[in-house]
N, CA, C and O of each residue as an XYZ file, in Angstrom:
860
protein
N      13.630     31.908     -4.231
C      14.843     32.154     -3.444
C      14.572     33.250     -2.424
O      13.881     34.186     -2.827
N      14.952     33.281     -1.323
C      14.804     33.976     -0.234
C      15.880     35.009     -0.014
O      15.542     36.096      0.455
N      17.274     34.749     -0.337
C      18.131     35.798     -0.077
C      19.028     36.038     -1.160
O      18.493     35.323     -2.008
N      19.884     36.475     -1.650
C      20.908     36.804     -2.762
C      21.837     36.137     -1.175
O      21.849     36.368      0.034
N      22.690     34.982     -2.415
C      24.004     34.303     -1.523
C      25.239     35.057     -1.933
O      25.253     35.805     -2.911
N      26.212     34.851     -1.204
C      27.524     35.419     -1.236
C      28.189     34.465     -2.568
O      27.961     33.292     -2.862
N      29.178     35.572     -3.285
C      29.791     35.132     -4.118
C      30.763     33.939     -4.035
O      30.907     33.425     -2.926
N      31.221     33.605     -4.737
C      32.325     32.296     -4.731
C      31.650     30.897     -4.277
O      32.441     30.162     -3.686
N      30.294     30.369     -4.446
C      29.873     29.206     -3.932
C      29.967     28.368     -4.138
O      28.981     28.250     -4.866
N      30.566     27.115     -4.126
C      30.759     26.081     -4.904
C      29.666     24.993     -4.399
O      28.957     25.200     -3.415
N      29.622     24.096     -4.990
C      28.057     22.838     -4.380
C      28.926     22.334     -5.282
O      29.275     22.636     -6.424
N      29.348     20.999     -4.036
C      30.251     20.169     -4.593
C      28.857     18.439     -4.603
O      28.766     17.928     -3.486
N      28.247     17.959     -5.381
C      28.086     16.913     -5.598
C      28.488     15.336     -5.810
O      28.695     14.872     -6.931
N      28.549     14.797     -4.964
C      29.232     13.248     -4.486
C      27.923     12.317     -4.813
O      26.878     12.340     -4.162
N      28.267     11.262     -6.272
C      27.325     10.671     -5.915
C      28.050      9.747     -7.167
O      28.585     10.161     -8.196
N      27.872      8.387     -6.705
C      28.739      7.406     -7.693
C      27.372      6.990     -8.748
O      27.467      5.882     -9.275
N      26.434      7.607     -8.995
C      25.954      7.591    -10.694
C      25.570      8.531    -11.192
O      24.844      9.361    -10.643
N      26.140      8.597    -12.752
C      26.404      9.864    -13.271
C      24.937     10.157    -13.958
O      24.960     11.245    -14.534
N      24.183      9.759    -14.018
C      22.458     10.230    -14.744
C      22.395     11.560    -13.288
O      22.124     12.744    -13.494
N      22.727     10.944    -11.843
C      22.266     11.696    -10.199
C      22.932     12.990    -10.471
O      22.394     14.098    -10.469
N      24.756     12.573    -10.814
C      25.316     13.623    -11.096
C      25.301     14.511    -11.869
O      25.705     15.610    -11.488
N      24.850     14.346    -13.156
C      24.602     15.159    -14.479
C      22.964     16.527    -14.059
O      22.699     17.665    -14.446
N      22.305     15.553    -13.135
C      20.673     16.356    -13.128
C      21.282     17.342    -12.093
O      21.033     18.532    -12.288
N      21.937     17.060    -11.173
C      22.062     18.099    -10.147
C      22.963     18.977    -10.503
O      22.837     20.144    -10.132
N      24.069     18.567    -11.310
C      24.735     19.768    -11.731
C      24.140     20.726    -12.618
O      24.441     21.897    -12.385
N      23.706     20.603    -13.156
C      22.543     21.050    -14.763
C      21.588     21.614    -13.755
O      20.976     22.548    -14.273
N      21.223     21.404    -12.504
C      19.861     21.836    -11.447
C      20.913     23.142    -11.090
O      20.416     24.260    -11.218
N      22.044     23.075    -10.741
C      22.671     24.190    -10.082
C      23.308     24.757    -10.832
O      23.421     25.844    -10.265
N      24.038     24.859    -12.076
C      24.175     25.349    -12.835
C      23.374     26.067    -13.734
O      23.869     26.869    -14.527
N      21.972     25.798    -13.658
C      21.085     26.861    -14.196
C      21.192     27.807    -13.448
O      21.112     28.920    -13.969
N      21.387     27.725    -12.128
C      21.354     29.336    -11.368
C      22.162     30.109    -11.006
O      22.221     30.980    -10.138
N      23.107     29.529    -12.114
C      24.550     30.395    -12.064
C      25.888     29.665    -10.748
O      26.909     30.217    -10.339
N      25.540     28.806    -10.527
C      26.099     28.435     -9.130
C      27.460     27.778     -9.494
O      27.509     27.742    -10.724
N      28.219     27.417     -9.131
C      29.803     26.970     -9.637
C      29.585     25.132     -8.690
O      29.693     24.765     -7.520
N      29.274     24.500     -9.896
C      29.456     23.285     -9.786
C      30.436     22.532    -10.209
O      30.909     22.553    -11.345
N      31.054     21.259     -8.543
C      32.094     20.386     -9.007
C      31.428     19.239     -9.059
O      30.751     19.148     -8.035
N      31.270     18.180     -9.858
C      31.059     16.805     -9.688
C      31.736     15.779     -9.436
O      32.328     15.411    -10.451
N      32.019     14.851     -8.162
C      32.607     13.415     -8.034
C      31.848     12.373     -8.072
O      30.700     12.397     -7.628
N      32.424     11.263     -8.638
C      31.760      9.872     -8.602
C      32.473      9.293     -7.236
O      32.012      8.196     -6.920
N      33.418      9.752     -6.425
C      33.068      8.796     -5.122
C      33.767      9.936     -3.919
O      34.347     10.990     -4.183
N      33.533      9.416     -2.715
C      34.016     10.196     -1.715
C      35.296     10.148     -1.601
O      35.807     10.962     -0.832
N      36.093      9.276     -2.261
C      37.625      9.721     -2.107
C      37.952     10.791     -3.358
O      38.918     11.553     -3.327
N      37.346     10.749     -4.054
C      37.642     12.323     -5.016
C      37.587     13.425     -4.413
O      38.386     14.347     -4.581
N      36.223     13.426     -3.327
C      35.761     15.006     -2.809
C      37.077     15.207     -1.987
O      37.747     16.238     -2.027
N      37.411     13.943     -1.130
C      38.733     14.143      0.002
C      39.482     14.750     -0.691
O      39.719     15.887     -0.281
N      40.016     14.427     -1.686
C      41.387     14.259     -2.488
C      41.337     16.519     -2.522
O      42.114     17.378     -2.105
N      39.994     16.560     -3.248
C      39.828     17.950     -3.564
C      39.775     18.806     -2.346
O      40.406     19.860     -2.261
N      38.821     18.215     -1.172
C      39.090     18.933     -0.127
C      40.323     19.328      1.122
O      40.382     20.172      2.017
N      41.543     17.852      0.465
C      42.343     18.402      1.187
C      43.395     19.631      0.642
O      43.878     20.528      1.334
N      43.646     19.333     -1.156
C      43.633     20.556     -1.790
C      43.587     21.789     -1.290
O      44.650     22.408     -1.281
N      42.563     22.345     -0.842
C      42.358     23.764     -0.312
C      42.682     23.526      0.868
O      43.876     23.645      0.593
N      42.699     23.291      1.962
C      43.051     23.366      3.163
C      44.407     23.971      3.163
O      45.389     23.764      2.451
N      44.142     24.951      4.372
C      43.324     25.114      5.113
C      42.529     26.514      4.731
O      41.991     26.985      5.733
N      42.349     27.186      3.704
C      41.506     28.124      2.962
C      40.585     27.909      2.181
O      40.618     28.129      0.970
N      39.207     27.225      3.129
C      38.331     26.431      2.663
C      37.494     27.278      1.889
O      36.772     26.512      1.252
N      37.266     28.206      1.664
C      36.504     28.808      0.883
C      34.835     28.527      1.403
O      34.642     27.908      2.450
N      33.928     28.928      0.755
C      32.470     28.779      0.877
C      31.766     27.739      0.149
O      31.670     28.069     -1.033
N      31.203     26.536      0.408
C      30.788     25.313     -0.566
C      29.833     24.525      0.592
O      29.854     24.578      1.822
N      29.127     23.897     -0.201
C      28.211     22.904      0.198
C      28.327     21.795     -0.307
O      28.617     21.818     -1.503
N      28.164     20.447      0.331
C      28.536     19.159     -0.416
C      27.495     18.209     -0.142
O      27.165     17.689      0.924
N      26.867     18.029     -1.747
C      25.427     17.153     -1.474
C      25.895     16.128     -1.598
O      26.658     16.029     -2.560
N      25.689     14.870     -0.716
C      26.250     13.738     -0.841
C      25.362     12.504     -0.557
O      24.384     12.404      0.185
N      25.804     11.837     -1.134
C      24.749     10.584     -1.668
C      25.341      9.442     -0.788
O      26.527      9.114     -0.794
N      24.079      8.721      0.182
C      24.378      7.666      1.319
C      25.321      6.496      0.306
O      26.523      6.245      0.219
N      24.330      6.070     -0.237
C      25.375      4.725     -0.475
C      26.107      4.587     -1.635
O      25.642      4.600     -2.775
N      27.483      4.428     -1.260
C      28.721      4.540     -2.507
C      29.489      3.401     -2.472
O      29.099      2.522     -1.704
N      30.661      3.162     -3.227
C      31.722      2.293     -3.062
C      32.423      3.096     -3.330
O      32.123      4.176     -3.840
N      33.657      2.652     -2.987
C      33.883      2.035     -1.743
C      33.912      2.711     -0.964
O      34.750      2.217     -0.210
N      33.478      3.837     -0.410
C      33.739      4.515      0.427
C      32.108      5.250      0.721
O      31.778      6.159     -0.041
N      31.395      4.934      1.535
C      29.671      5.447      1.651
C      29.915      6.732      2.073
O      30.969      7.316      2.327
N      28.495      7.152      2.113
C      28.902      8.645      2.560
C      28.534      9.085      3.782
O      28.293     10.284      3.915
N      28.447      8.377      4.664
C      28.826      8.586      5.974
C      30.395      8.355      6.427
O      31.016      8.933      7.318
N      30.683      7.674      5.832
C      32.495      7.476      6.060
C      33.005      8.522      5.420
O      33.859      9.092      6.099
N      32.795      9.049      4.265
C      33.252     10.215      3.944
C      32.793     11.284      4.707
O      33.622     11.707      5.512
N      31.744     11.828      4.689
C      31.638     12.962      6.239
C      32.529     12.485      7.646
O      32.696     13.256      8.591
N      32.724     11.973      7.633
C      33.324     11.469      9.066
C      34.961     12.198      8.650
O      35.518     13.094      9.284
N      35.468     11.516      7.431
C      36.372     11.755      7.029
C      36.524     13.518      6.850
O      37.436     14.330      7.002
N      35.478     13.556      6.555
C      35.328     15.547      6.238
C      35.627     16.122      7.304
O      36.423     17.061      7.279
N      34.969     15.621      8.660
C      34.756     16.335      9.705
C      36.433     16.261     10.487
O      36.842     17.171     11.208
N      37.571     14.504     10.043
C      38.159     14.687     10.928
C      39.168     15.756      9.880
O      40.145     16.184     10.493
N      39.100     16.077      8.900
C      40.056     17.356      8.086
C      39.804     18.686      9.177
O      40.613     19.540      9.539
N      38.298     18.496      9.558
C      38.391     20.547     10.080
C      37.879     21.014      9.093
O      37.918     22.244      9.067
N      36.965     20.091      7.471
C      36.506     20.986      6.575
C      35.295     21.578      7.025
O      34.561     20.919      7.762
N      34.958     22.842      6.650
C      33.692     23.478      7.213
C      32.647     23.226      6.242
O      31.621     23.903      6.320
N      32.777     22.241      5.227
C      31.532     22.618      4.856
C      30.101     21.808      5.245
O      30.159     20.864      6.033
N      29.030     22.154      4.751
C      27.676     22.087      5.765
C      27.315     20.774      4.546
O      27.664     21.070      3.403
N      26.835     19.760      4.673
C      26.863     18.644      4.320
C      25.511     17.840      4.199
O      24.971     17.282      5.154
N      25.046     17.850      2.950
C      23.492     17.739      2.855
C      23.515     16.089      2.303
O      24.241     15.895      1.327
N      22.918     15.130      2.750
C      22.812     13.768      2.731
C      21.587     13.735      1.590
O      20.561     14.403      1.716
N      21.852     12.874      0.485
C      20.538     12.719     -0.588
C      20.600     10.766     -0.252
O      21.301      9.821     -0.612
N      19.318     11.010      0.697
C      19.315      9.696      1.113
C      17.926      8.688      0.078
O      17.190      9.248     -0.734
N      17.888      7.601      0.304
C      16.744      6.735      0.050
C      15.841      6.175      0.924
O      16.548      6.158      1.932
N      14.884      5.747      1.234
C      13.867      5.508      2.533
C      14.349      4.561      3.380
O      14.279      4.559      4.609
N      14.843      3.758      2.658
C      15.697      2.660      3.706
C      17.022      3.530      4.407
O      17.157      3.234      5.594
N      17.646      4.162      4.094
C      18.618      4.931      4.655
C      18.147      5.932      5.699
O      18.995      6.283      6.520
N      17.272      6.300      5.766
C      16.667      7.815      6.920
C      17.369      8.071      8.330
O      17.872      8.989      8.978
N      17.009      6.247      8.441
C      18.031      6.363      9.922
C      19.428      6.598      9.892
O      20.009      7.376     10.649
N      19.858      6.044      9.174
C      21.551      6.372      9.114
C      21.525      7.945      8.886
O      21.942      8.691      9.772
N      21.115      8.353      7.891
C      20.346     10.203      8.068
C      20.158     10.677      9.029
O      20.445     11.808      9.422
N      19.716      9.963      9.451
C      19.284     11.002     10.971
C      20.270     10.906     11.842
O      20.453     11.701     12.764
N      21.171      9.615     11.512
C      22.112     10.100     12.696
C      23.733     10.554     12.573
O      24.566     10.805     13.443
N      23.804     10.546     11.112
C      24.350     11.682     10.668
C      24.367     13.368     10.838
O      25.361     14.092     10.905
N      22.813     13.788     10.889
C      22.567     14.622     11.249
C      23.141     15.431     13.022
O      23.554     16.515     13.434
N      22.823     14.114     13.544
C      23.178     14.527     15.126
C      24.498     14.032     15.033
O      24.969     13.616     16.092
N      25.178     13.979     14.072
C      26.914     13.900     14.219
C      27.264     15.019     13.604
O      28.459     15.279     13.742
N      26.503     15.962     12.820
C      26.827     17.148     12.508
C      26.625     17.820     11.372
O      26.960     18.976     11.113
N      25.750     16.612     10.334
C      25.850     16.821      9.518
C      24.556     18.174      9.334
O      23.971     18.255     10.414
N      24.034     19.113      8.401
C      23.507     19.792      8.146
C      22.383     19.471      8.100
O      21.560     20.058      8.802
N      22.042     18.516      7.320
C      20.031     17.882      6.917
C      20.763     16.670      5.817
O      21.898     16.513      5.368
N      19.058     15.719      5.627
C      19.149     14.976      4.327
C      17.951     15.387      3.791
O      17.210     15.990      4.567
N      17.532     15.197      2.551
C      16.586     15.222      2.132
C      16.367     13.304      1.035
O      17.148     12.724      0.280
N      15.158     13.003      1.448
C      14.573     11.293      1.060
C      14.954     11.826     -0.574
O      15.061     12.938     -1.092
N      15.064     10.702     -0.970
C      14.628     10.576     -2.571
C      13.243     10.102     -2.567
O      12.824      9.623     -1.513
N      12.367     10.170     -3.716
C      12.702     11.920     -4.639
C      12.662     12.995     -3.917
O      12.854     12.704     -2.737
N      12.539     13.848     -4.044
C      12.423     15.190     -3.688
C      12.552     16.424     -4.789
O      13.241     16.432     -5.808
N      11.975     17.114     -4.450
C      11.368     18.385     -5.433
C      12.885     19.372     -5.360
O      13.598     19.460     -4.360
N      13.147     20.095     -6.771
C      14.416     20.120     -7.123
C      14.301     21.671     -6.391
O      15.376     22.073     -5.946
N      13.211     22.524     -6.228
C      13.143     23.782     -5.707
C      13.443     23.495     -3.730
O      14.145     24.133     -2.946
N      12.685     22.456     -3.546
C      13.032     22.081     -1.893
C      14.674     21.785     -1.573
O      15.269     22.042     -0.526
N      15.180     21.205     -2.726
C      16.366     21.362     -2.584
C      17.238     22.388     -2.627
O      18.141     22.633     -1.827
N      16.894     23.036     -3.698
C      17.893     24.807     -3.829
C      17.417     25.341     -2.587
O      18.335     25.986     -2.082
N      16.397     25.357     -1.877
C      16.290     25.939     -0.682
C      16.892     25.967      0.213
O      17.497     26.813      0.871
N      16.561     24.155      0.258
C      18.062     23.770      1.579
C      19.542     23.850      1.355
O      20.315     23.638      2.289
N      19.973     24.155      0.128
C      21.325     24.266     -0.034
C      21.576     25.957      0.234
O      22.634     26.332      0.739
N      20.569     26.870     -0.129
C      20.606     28.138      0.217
C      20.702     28.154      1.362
O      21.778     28.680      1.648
N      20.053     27.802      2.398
C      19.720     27.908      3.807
C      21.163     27.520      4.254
O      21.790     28.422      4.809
N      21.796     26.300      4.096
C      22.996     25.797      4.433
C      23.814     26.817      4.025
O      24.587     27.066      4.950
N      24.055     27.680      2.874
C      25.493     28.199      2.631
C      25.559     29.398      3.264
O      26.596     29.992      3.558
N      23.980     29.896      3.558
C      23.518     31.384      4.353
C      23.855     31.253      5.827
O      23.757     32.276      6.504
N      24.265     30.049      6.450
C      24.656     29.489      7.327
C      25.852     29.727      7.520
O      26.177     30.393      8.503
N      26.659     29.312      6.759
C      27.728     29.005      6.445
C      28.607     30.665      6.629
O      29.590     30.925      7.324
N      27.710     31.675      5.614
C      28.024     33.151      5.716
C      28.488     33.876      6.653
O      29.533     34.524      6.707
N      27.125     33.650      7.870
C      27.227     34.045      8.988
C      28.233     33.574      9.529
O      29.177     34.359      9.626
N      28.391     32.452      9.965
C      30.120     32.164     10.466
C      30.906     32.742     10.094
O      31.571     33.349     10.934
N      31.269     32.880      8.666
C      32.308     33.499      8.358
C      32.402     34.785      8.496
O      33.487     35.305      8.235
N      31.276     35.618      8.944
C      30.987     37.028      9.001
C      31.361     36.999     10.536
O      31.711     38.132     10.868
N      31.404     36.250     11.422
C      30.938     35.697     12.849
C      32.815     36.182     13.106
O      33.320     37.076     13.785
N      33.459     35.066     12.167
C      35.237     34.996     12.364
C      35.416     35.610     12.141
O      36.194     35.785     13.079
N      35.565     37.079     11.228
C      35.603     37.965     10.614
C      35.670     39.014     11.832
O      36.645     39.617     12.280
N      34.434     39.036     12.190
C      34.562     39.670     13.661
C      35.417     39.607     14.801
O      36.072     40.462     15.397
N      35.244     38.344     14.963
C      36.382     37.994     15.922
C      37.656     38.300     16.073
O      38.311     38.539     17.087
N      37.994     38.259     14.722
C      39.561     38.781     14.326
C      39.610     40.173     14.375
O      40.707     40.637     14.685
N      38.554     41.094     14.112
C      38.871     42.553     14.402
C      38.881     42.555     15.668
O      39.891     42.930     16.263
N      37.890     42.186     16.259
C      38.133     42.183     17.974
C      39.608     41.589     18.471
O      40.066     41.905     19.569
N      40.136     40.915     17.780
C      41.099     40.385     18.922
C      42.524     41.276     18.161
O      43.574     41.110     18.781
N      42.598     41.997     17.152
C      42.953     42.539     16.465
C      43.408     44.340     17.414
O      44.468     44.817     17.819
N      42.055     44.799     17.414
C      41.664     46.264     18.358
C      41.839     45.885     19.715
O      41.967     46.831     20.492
N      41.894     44.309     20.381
C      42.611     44.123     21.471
C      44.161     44.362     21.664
O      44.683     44.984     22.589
N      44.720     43.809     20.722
C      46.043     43.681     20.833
C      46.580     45.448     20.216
O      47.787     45.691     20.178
N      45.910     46.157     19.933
C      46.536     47.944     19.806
C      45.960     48.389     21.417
O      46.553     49.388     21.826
N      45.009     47.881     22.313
C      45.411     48.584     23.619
C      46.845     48.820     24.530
O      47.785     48.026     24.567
N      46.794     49.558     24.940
C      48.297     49.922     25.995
C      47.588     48.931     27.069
O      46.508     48.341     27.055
N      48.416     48.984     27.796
C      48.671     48.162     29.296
C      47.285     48.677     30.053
O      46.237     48.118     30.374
N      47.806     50.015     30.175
C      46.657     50.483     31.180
C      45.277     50.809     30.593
O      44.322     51.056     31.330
N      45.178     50.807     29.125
C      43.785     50.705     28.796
C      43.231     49.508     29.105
O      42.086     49.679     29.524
N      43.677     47.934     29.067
C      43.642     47.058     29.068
C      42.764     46.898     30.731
O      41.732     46.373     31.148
N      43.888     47.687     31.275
C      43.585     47.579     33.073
C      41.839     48.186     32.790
O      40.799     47.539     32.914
N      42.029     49.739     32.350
C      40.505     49.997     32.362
C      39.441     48.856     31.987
O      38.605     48.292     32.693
N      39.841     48.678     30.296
C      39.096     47.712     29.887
C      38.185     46.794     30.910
O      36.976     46.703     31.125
N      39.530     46.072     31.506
C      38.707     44.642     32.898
C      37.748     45.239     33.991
O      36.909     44.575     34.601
N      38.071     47.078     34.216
C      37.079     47.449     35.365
C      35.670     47.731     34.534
O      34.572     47.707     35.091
N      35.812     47.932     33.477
C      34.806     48.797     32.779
C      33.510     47.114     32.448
O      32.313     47.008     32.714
N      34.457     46.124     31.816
C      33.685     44.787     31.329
C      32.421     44.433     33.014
O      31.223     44.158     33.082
N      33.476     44.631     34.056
C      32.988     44.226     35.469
C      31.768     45.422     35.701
O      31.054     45.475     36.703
N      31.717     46.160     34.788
C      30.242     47.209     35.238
C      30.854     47.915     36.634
O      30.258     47.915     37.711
N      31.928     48.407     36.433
C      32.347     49.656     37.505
C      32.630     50.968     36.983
O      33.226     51.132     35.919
N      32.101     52.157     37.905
C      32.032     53.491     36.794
C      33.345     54.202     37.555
O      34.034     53.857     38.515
N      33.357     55.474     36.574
C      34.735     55.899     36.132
C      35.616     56.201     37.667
O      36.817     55.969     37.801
N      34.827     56.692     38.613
C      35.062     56.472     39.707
C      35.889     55.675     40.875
O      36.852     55.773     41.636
N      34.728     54.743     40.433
C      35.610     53.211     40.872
C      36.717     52.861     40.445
O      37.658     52.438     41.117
N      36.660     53.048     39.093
C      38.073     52.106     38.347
C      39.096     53.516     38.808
O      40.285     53.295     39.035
N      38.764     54.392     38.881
C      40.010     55.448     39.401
C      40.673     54.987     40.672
O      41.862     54.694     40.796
N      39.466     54.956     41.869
C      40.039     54.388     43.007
C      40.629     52.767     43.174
O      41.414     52.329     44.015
N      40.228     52.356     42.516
C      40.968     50.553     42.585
C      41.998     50.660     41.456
O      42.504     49.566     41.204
N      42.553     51.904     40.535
C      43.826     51.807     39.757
C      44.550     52.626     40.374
O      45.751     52.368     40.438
N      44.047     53.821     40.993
C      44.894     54.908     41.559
C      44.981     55.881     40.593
O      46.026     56.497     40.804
N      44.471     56.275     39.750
C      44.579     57.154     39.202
C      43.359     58.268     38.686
O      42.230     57.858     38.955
N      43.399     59.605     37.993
C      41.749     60.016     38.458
C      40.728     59.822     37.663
O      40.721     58.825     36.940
N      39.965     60.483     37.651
C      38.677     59.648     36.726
C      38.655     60.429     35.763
O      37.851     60.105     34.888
N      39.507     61.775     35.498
C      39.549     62.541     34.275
C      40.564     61.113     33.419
O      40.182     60.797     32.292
N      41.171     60.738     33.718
C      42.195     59.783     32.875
C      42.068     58.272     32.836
O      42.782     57.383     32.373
N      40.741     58.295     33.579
C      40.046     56.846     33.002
C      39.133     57.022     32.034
O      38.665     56.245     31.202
N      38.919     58.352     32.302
C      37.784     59.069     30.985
C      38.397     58.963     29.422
O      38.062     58.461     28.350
N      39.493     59.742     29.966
C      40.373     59.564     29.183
C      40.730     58.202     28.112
O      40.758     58.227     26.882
N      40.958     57.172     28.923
C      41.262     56.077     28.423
C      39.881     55.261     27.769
O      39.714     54.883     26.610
N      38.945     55.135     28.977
C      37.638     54.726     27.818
C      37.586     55.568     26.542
O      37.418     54.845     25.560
N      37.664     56.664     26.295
C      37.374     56.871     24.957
C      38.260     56.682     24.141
O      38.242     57.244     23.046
N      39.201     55.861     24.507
C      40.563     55.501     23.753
C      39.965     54.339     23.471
O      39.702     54.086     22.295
N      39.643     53.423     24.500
C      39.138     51.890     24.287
C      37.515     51.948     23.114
O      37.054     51.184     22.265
N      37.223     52.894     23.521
C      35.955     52.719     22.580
C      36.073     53.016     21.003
O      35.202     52.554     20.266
N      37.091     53.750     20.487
C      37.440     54.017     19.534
C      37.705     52.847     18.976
O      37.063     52.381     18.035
N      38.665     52.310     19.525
C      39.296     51.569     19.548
C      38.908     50.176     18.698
O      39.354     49.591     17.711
N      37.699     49.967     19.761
C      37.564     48.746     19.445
C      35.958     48.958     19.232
O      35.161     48.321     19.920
N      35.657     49.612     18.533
C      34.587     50.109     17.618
C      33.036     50.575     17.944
O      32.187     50.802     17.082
N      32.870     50.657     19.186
C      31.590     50.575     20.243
C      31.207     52.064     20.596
O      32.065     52.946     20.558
N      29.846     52.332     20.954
C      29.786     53.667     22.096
C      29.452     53.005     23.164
O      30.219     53.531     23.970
N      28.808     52.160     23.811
C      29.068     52.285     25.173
C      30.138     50.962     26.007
O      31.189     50.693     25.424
N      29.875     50.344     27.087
C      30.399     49.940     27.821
C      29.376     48.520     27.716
O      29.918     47.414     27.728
N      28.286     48.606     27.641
C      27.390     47.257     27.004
C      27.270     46.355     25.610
O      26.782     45.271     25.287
N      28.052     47.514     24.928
C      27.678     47.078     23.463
C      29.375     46.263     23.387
O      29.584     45.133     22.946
N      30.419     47.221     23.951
C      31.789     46.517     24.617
C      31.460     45.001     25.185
O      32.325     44.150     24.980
N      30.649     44.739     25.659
C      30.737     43.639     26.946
C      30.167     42.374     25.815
O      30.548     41.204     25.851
N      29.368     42.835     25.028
C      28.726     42.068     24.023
C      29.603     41.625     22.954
O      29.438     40.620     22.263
N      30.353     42.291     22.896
C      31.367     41.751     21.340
C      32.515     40.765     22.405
O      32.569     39.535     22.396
N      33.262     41.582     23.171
C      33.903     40.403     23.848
C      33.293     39.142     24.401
O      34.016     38.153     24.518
N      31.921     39.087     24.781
C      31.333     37.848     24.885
C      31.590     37.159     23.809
O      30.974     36.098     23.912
N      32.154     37.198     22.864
C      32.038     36.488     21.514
C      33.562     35.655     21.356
O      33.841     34.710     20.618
N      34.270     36.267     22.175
C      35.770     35.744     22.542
C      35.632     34.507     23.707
O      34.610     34.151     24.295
N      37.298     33.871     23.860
C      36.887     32.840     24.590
C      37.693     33.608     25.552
O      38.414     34.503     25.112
N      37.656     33.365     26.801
C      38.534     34.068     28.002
C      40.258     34.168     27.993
O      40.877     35.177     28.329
N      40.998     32.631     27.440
C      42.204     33.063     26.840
C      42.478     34.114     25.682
O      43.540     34.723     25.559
N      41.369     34.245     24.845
C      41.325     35.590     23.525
C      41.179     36.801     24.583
O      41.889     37.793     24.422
N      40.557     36.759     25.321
C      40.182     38.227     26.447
C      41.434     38.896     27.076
O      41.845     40.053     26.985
N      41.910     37.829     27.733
C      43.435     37.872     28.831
C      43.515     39.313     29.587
O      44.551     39.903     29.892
N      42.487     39.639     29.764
C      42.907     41.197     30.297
C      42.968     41.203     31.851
O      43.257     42.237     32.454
C-alpha cells in the first residue's frame, strides 16, 4: 500500500455471482475496508440513490456482464444520478472494448479477468485517493467562496484591482482613495481569505468559476 486512505470508505461490489462476490469482499475486508455486496446493478441504484445527495467516499467495482441490467447501463445510470463515485469495471477479454469505452465515458479503469488481488487493492486505492483530493479540492472552494462573501464592498473593489496585478498606487488612483487605505484594506483581504501575498490570492481564486468570483 502506498498511502494510509481516508476514513469512512466503502467498496461497493456489483457482480451477479456470489463465489465473485464472496472473494472480493473477504479480499477487502481483510484490510479493514467497509464492504457492501450486490448481485445486480439495480440494487447498487436503489442504495445509491439512498444517500444522495451526501455521497460519502466509496468505490464501486463492477462487473461487465449482468442481468438484467449490465454494467455499463448501470454506470450510465450512476453518472446520470451526479453519483461521484470512481467506478472500476472487472471485465473479461471479450469485453475490453466495451472497457475501454467506458473508460472514455468516465469511468475510472477496468482491470481483465484474472487479475492479481494486490493489483487490484492498488487500483481501488489509487481511485479513492482520487476521490480525496476532490473532496479536499470542494472543501476549499467553499472556504474561498465563504471568506468571499465576509468582504465589504470596497474590499471587494480592491480585491478586482489587486487580482488585475495593479499596485497600491494604482488601485488608489482608479478608486479615489489613498494608498494608506488600500493598504489598509489588502491586509483586511488577506486575512481574510487566508493568503500573504497577492499571487498566492490570484491562485486560489483561479479555482473558482467567474460567476463564484463576481467582483
Amino acid at each position: 500500500m502506498t498511502q494510509p486512505l481516508p476514513p469512512a470508505i466503502d467498496i461497493h461490489i456489483v457482480d451477479d455471482d456470489a463465489d465473485v462476490r464472496d472473494g472480493l469482499a473477504w479480499l477487502f475486508d481483510s484490510r479493514g475496508w467497509p464492504v457492501r455486496a450486490w448481485a445486480s446493478g439495480t440494487e447498487l441504484l436503489a442504495a445509491a440513490r439512498a444517500r444522495a445527495p451526501d455521497w460519502g467516499l466509496a468505490v464501486v467495482l463492477l462487473d461487465m456482464r449482468m442481468e438484467p441490467l449490465s454494467g455499463p447501463l448501470t454506470f450510465e445510470q450512476i453518472k446520470a444520478l451526479g453519483c461521484p463515485w470512481p467506478v472500476l469495471f472487472l471485465t473479461g477479454h471479450g469485453d475490453v472494448g466495451s472497457a475501454v469505452e467506458a473508460v472514455k465515458n468516465g469511468a475510472w479503469d477496468f482491470l481483465e479477468k484474472p487479475f492479481q488481488d494486490n493489483l487490484l487493492v492498488d487500483r481501488v486505492e489509487q481511485a479513492m485517493l482520487m476521490l480525496q483530493a476532490q473532496t479536499q479540492a470542494q472543501r476549499e472552494a467553499q472556504r474561498l467562496r465563504q471568506a468571499l462573501a465576509c468582504l465589504s464592498p470596497r474590499e471587494r473593489e480592491v480585491l478586482g484591482e489587486l487580482i488585475q496585478g495593479h499596485y497600491n498606487k494604482t488601485i488608489a488612483e482608479h478608486l479615489g482613495i489613498t494608498a494608506r487605505t488600500v493598504e489598509f484594506h489588502r491586509a483586511n483581504i488577506f486575512e481574510k481569505m487566508g493568503v500573504e501575498s497577492a499571487i498566492e490570492l490570484a491562485h486560489q481564486l483561479g479555482r473558482l468559476t467567474p460567476m463564484e468570483k463576481d467582483f
